[in-house]
N, C-alpha and C positions, 0 to 999 in steps of 0.2 A: 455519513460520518463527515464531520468538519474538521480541519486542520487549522490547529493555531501556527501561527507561525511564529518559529523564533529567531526575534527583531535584531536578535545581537548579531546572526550568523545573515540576515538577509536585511540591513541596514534600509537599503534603497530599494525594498521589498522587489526584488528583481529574482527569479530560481541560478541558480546554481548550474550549469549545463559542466556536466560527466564529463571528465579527459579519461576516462576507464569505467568499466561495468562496477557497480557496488553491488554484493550482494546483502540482504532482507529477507524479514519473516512475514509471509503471508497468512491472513487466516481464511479458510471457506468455510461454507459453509455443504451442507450434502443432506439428500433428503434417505432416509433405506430405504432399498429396491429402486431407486434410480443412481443409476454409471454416473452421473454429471455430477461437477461440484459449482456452486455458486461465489457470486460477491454476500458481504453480508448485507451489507444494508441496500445495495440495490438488487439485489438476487439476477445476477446477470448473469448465465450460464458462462463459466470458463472451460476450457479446452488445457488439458496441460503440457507443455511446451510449447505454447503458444506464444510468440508475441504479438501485445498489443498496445494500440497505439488511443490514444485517446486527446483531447484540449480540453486542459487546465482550466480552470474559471475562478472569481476568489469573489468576495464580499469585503465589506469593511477597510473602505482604501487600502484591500489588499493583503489583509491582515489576516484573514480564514480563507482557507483553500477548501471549495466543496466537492469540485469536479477532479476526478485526476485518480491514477491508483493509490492506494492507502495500501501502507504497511508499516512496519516494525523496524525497528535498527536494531535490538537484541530481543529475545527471545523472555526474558526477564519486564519487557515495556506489555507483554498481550493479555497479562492477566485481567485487569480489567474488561477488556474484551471478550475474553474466552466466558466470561461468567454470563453476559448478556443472551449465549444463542447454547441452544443446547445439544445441535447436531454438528460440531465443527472439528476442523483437523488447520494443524498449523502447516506450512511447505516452508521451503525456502526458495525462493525469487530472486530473480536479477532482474537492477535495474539498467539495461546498458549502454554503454557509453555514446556519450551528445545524448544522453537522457536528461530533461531542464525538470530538475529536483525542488521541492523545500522542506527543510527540518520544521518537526513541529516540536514542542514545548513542552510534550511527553513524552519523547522517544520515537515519534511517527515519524513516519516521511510520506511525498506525495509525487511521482512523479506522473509525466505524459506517455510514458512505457513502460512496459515490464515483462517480464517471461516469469511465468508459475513453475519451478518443474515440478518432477513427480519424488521429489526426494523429502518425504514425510519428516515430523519434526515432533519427535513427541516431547511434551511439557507437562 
């Protein structure tokens, strides 16, 4: 998953670092008969209440964020998403605070942390 970024809120294409936790909608993804839930697109086993910590990386002087958590700002932005995988479940997530953020162009966001909980989100 790539993230556009939007130029009007990151001018000097710089993130945004959290004075408070935001909370977001995650999607995973889950296989039946295995406990574990995944990332979608890199299928990276999550833990939930986990936090995790990851580095950012972008492309296009900065303009696409590839690396980094991906999630949702409302719950109304995952449908496009949701149609792509056919085993998924949406959470809600926190991203928290001195978490260094960027808004994307549809509604994403991408930060360098995040915590998954377990508190399911149906859509």
């Amino acid at each position: 998953m790539c993230l556009i970024v939007d130029m009007y809120r990151h001018f000097e294409r710089k993130p945004i670092i959290l004075k408070e936790d935001l909370e977001c909608f995650k999607v995973l993804k889950y296989f039946i008969g295995i406990a574990n839930y995944y990332t979608p697109y890199q299928e990276y086993p999550i833990e939930l209440n986990t936090l995790y910590i990851t580095k950012m990386s972008s492309r296009g002087c900065g303009r696409e964020i590839h690396k980094g958590f991906h999630s949702f700002v409302n719950v109304e932005n995952i449908s496009s998403t949701m149609i792509l995988f056919s085993n998924k479940k949406v959470f809600k997530a926190i991203y928290p605070k001195g978490t260094r953020i960027y808004y994307g162009i549809d509604g994403d966001i991408v930060g360098n942390k995040i915590i998954i909980t377990d508190e399911e989100i149906i859509v």
